[in-house]
N, C-alpha and C positions, 0 to 999 in steps of 0.2 A: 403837375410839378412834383417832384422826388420829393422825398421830408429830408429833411435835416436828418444827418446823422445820430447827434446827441439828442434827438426828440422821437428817433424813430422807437416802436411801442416795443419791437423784439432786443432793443440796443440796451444792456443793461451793464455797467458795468460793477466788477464784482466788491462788495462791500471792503473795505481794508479795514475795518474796526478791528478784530483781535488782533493785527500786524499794531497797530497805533496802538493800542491799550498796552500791550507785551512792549513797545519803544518807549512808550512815556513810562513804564514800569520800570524799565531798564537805567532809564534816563532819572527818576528820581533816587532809586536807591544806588547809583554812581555818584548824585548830587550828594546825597546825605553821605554814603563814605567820604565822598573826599574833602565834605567840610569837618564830618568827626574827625578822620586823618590828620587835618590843620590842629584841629583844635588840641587832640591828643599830645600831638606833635611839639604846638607850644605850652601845653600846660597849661592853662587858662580855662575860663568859662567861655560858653558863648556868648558872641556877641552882635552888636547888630552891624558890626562891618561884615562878622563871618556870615551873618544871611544873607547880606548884599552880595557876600563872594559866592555864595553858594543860589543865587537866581540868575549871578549873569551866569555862573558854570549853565545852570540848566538851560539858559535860552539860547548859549552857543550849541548845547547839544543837541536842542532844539531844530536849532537853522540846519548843523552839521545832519541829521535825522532826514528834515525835510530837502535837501540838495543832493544827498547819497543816497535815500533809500526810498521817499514819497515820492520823489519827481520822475526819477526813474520809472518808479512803477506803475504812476497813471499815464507816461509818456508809453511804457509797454503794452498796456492794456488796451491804447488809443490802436494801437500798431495793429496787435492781436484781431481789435474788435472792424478795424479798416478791413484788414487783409480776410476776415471772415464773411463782409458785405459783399467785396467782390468775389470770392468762390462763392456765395449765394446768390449773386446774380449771373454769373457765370451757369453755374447747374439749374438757374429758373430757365435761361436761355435756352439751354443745351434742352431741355423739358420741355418747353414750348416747338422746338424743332421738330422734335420725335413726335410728338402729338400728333403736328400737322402732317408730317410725311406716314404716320401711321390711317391717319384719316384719309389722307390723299388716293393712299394705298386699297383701302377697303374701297374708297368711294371708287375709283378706277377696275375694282376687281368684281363688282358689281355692272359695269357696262359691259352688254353681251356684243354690242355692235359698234362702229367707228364714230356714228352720229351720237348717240351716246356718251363715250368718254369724251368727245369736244365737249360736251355740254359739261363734266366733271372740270375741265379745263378753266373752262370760262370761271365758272363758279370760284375755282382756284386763285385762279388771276385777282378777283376781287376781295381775296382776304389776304395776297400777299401783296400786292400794291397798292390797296386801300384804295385813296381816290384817281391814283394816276392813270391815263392811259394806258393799255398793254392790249396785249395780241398775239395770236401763234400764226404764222405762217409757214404753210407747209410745198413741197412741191408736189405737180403734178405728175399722171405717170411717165412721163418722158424724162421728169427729173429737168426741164428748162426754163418753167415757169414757176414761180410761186403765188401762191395766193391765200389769202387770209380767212383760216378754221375757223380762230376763237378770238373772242376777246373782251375785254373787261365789260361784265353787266350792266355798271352803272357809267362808268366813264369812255367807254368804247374803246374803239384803237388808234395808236397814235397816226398812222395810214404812212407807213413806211413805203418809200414808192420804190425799194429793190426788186427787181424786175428777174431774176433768177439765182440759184443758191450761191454758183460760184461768183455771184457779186457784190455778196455779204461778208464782212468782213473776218466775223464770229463764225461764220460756216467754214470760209478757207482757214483760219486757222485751227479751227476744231477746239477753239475753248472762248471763254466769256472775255469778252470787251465792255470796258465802262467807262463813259465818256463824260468828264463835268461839265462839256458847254461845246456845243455844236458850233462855234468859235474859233476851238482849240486849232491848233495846226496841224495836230494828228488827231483829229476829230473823224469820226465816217464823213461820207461827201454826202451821205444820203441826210446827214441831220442836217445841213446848210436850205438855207431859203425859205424852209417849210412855213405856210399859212398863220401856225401860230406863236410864229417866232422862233427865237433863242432857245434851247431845253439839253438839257442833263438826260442821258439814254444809257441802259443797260442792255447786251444782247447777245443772250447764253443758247448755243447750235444745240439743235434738237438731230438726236439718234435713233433710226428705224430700221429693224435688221441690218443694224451695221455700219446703214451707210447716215452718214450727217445731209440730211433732208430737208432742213426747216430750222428755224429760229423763235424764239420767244423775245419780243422784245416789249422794253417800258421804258417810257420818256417822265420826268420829272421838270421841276424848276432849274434856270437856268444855274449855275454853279453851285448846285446841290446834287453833288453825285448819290444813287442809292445806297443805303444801309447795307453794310454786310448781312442784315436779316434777312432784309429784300432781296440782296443776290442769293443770297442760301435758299431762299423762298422757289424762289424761280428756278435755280439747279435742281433743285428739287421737284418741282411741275415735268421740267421738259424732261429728267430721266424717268420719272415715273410713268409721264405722257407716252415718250418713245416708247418704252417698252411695254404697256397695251395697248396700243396702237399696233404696232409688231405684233403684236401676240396674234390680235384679230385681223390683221389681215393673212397670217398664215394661213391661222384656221380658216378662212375665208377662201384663202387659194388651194385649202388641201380641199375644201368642201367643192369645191369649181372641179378639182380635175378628179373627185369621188364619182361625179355625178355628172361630165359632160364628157365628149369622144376626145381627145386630145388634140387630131388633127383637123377636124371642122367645129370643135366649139359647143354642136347642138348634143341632146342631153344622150346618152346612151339607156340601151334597152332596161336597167334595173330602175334605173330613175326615172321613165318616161311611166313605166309601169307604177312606182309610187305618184306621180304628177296626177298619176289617172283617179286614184281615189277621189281627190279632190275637183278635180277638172267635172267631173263625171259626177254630179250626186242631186241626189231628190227626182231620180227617171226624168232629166234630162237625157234630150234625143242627141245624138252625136253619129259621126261620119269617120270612118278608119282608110286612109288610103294608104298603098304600098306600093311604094317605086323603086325604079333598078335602072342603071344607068346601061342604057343600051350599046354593047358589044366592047364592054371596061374592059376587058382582056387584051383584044385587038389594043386598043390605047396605051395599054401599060408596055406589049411587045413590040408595039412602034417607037412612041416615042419615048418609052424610059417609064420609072415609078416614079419622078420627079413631075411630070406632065401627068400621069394618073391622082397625082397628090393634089396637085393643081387642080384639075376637075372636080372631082370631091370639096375642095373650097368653095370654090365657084361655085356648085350645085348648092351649097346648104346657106351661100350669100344668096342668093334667090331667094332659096327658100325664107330665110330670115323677113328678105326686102317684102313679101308676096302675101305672107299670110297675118294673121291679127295679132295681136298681144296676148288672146288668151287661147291660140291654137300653139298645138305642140306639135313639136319636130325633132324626129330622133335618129341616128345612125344606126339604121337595126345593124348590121356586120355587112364586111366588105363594102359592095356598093349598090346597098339597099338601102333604105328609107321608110319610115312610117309617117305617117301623118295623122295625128286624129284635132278632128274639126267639131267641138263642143258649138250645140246648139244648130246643127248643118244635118240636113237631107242628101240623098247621094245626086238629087238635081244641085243643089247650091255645093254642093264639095267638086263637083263636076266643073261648076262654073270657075272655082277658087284653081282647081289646076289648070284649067286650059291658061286662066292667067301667069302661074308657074312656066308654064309651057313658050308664051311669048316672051316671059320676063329669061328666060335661060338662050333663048334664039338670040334676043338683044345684046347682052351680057358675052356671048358668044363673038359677038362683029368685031371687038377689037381685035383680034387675032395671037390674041397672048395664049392661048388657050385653045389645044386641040380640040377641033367641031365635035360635039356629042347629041344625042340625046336621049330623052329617057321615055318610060313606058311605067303607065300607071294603074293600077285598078282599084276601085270602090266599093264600100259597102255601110251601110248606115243601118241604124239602133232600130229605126220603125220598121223595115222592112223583113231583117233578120236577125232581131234580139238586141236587147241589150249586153249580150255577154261577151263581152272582149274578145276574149282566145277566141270564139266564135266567128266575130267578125272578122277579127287577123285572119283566119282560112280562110272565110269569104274572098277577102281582099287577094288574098297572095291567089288566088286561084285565078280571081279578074284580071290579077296583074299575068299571070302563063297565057290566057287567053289574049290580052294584049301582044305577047312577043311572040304567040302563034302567027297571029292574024297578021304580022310585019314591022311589030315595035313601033314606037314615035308616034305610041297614043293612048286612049284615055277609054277602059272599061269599065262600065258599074255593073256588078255584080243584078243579077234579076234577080226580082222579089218575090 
């Protein structure tokens, strides 16, 4: 509960003793002239009527003192010492703001990854809406669904059932909606009906490079709209949110097209080569295969680069579907292919392509897709070293030995 004004420990108001002592000073030696004055006047002694004239003079000068000059000034003081409480709780407010948006800040500049600042979010959520429900909702990549990031620690989320951005009310119009009672008549339709009743919602659009993607929202008590703290709170989360969030997923998307081929996705030669350090460690055995899609040329002068573009998807959808999670697949250039197979012999790498081999014939039957195929060769760690560059020769020599021998098959390099 706030103190009292008049008892709060900073509220002092300022002493008026020498104003009062310099009045009553003023006020007696005006009393004593103008009873000497009288007295002079008539010639006479004093007497005790002229005291009497000279105590009511002083207690009208009195009153007349305290109505023009004391009343005034502790009504001014009152004023002063008002109007000073609120610019002091104004700049506590204004203080409290910055704090949080600077904490927000750091704590968000601290998350290197998406999972990460949701979880700065969350936390968020709980110091600006305290006990109420709240939650981010973000959409997915298609931009048609939404679904729920973050949301309050302790109190969870209020489970807003809007079903896509553009049919959020706060998303279409690009700013904050705050509703006192899911009731109202221009109430969202999504606050009606819900499980636990009646509730007051606030629900400020979140910004991700650009585009308004997602919502933040919190439900309170039925005709208890949020605090202006609260909605400062939460403007504050979602622009902070949106923009690292944006941030990491650029860096996220510059790092994707750093390090993968643009037109099939799997990782290109500089990155398959850093992959390896780690792929590859403690003399583990591994398996290098090199393919080349057999007579790509003929495909591209037939049917277009559009239908060569197309094959190359195709080929490294296979490939994706075909091999493990922890075998790697790379666009060496044009329409070649590496393959290295951690933990594989050139019998078991043998085995992993001929399944390639079926899986690109099947893949092939719908007919979207000019007929191709391809030609492979092999070479493994135990038979001819461990050394990389080593075995890429091996391989690309089994794979010319493949397109000698009639293409649309599978050499392992001899040991």
């Amino acid at each position: 509960m706030p103190m009292p004004l008049r008892s709060a420990p900073w509220f002092r108001l300022p002493k008026p003793q020498p104003m009062l002592r310099s009045t009553i000073k003023t006020a007696a030696i005006s009393t004593v002239s103008y009873v000497l004055a009288v007295v002079i006047h008539q010639r006479t002694p004093i007497g005790s009527h002229d005291f009497a004239l000279g105590v009511r003079f002083l207690l009208f000068q009195g009153v007349l003192v305290y109505f023009l000059q004391l009343r005034p000034y502790y009504r001014t003081q009152m004023t002063y010492a008002e109007a000073s409480a609120e610019r002091r709780a104004v700049a506590q407010a204004a203080a409290r703001r910055q704090e949080f948006d600077s904490r927000l800040h750091r704590g968000l500049e601290l998350a290197d990854h998406e999972p990460e600042a949701l979880a700065v979010v969350s936390r968020a959520l709980g110091v600006v809406t305290a006990d109420n429900p709240s939650e981010l909702l973000l959409a997915d990549s298609s931009h048609a669904h939404l679904s729920r990031m973050a949301d309050h620690p302790a109190g969870g989320g209020p489970g807003c059932q809007v079903g896509s951005p553009n049919a959020c009310a706060a998303v279409r119009r690009g700013q904050t909606a705050v509703f006192n009672s899911g009731d109202d008549l221009d109430a969202c339709p999504h606050l009606r009906n819900r499980p636990g009743g009646d509730c007051s919602a606030v629900c400020v659009p979140v910004t991700i490079l650009g585009n308004t993607v997602g919502v933040l929202h919190a439900t309170g008590p039925t005709g208890q709209a949020p605090s202006a703290d609260v909605v400062f709170g939460l403007e504050t989360v979602a622009n902070e949110a949106g923009a690292r969030i944006g941030m990491i997923r650029a860096l996220t998307r510059s790092q994707i097209q750093a390090s993968t081929d643009p037109l099939t996705g799997l990782l290109n030669r500089r990155s398959l080569e850093d992959a390896l350090r780690s792929a590859i460690t403690d003399g583990r055995s591994y398996a290098v295969v090199m393919s080349d899609l057999d007579h790509f040329k003929l495909v591209n002068d037939t049917h277009g680069h559009d239908a060569g573009d197309r094959a190359l998807r195709l080929f490294a959808g296979v490939l994706r579907r075909s091999l493990r999670p922890q075998d790697l697949a790379c666009r060496y250039g044009g329409e070649e292919f590496v393959l290295v197979l951690p933990d594989c012999d050139a019998i078991e790498a043998e085995h992993v392509v001929e399944r390639v081999r079926i899986s690109l014939a099947s893949a092939l039957a719908n007919g979207t897709t000019p007929a191709f195929t391809a030609s492979f060769g092999i070479a493994d760690s135990l038979s001819q070293g461990d050394d990389y560059d080593r075995l890429l020769t091996v391989a690309d020599t089994a794979l010319l030995d493949a397109k000698r021998a009639g293409r649309d098959r599978v050499v392992v390099a001899p040991g």
